[in-house]
N, C-alpha and C positions, 0 to 999 in steps of 0.2 A: 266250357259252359260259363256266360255269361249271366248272374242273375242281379235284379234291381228291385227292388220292393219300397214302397210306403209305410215309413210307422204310421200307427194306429194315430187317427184324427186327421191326414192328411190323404187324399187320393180317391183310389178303390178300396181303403185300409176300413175294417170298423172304428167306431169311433172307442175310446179307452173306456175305461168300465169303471177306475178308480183314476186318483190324482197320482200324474205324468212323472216318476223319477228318472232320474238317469240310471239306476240300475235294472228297472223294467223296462226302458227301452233295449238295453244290452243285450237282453234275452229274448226279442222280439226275431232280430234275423238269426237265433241259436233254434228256435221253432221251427222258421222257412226251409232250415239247414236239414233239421232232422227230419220233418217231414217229404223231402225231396232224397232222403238216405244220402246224406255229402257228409261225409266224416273230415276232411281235410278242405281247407280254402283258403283264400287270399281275401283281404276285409279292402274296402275302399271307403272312407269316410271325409265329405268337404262341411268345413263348417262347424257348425254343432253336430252332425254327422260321424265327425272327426273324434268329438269328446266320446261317442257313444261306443266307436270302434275300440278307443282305448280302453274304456269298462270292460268292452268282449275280451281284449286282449288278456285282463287280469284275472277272468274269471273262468275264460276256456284257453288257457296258452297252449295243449297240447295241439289242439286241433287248428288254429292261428296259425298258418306259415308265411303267411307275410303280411305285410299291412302299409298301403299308401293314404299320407292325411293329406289334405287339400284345404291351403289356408285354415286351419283350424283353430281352437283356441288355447290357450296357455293359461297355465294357473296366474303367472307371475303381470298377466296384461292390468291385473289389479292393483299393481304397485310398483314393477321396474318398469313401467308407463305411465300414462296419468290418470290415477287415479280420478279423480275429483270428474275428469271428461268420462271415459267410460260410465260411470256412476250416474253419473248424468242421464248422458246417451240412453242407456239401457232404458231410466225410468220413463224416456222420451218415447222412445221404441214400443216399452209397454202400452204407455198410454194414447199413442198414436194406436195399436191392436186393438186395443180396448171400444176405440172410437170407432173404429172401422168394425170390430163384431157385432156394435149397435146399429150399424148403418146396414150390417148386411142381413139383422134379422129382422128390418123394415124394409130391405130389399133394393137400397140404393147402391150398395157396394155392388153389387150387380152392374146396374147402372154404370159405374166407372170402370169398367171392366169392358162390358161391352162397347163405351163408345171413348175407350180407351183416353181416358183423365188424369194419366199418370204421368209422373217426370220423363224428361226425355230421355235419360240417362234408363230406365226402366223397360220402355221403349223400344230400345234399341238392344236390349237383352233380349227383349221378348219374340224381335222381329231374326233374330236366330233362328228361332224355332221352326222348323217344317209347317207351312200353313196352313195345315187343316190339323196342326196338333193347339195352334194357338190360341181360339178360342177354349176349347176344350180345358187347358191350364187355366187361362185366366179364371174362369168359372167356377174352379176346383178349388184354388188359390183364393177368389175372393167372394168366399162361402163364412158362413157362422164357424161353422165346425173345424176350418182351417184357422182363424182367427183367438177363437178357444185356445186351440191345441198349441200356435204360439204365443199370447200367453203367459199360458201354464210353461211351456220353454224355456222362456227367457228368465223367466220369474225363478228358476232355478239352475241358471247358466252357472254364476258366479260358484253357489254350492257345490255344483259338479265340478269346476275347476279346481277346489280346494279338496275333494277329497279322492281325484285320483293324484293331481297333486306331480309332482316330478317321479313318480315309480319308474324305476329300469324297464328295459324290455327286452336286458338279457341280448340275448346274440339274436333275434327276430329281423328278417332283413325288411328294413323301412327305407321309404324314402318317401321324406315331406317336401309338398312345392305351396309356395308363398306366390302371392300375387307382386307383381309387377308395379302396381300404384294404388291409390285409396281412392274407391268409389263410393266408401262410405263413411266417410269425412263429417264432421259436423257443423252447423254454420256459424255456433261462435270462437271456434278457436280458430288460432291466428294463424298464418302464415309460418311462423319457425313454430310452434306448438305443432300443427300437420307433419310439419318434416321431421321434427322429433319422435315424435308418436310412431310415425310409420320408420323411423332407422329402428325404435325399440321393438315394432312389430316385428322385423325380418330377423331382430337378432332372437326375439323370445320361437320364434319359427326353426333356427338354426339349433336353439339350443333342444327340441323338440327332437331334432333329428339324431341328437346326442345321446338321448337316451338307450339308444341301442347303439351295440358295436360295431353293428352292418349298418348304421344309420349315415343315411345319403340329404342332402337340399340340393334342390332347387328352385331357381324361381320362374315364372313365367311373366316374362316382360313385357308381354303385350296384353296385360287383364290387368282386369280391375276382382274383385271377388268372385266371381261367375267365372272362376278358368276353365267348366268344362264346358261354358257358352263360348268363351272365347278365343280358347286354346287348349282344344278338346285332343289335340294330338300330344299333349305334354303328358295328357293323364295313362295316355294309351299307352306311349313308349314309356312310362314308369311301370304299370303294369306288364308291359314283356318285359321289361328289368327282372321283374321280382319275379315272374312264371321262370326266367330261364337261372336265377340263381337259386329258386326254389326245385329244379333239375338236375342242379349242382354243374353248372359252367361254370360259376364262382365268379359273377361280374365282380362283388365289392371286396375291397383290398384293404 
């Protein structure tokens, strides 16, 4: 059984009731879990997705038998990278949301959604999608309540990262996969700053996978962030990895 759900402020999800942590999102799919009666499972986390998984990790380890991250983040991208760019970035990121939840509670974000006003890089993620799911996203995506909810996200990325921080994960069979290239680059760093950045992102990804002693990397070489738009077969055969060592064929050595 395959299951996918929306935190709360994105999707079909309610909208949050109080302000967004990372350790109430962690207990968000520990609900979905209980209320479906699933005592054991495999977590899949891309993203900030990824930081949430790990909270699950720390908080329910019995029930956790395995766990794949995809491109996620690292405590350490706040300092054995560049600081000063992230820091930046981020505050950029917020206040581009920011803009975009005033535009979409006057109902122009709409507007750029429907007659599609966005990067091409963006684009061309979105033209992945099965076509009659693509509006339907866009919609969802560029709503108030979706812009809210990241945010409140972002706004507490960094925090999250600091306090799960490099915790073990023990013998738990992982395997993290990193992207291939940087599609989300920013335009005033330079040429060797980009290359830098992203050798530190793959190694702070490798060292991710260190945390555990079943821990595996891989990267996916033909993506940009969006690996399960772009190389949705990576994510898959990671997860029969982990279903068949979680059976005990004992793929990791």
């Amino acid at each position: 059984m395959v299951i996918s759900y929306d935190r709360l402020g994105y999707g079909w999800s309610d909208d949050p009731d109080q302000f967004r942590t990372n350790k109430r999102m962690a207990i968000e799919p520990e609900e979905v879990l209980n209320q479906l009666g699933i005592d054991t499972f495999i977590l899949v986390g891309h993203s900030f997705g990824g930081l949430n998984a790990r909270y699950l990790a720390k908080q329910f380890p019995n029930k956790l038998k395995g766990m794949v991250l995809v491109d996620s983040p690292h405590l350490n991208q706040y300092t054995l990278s560049f600081p000063n760019v992230h820091h930046i970035g981020e505050r950029l990121v917020i206040l581009i949301f920011k803009l975009l939840k005033a535009l979409s509670f006057v109902g122009f974000a709409r507007l750029i959604a429907k007659f599609r006003w966005l990067p091409k890089r963006i684009n061309d993620l979105v033209e992945k999608l099965p076509q009659d799911i693509q509006p339907i996203l866009l919609r969802q995506i560029f709503s108030y309540r979706s812009f809210k909810t990241l945010v409140n996200e972002f706004s507490i990325l960094e925090k999250g990262c600091k306090e799960i921080g490099n915790q073990s994960l023990g013998g738990l069979p992982l395997i993290v996969i990193s992207r291939g290239f940087d599609d989300l680059v920013l335009p005033w760093a330079d040429r060797r700053d980009k290359h830098l950045d992203e050798a530190s992102w793959e190694m702070m990804q490798r060292k991710i996978s260190s945390l555990s002693s079943k821990g595996k990397w891989l990267k996916a070489e033909k993506s940009g962030h969006m690996i399960m738009l772009e190389q949705p077969e990576r994510i898959v055969e990671a997860i029969r990895e982990l279903v068949k060592e979680v059976r005990g064929e004992k793929l990791f050595r």
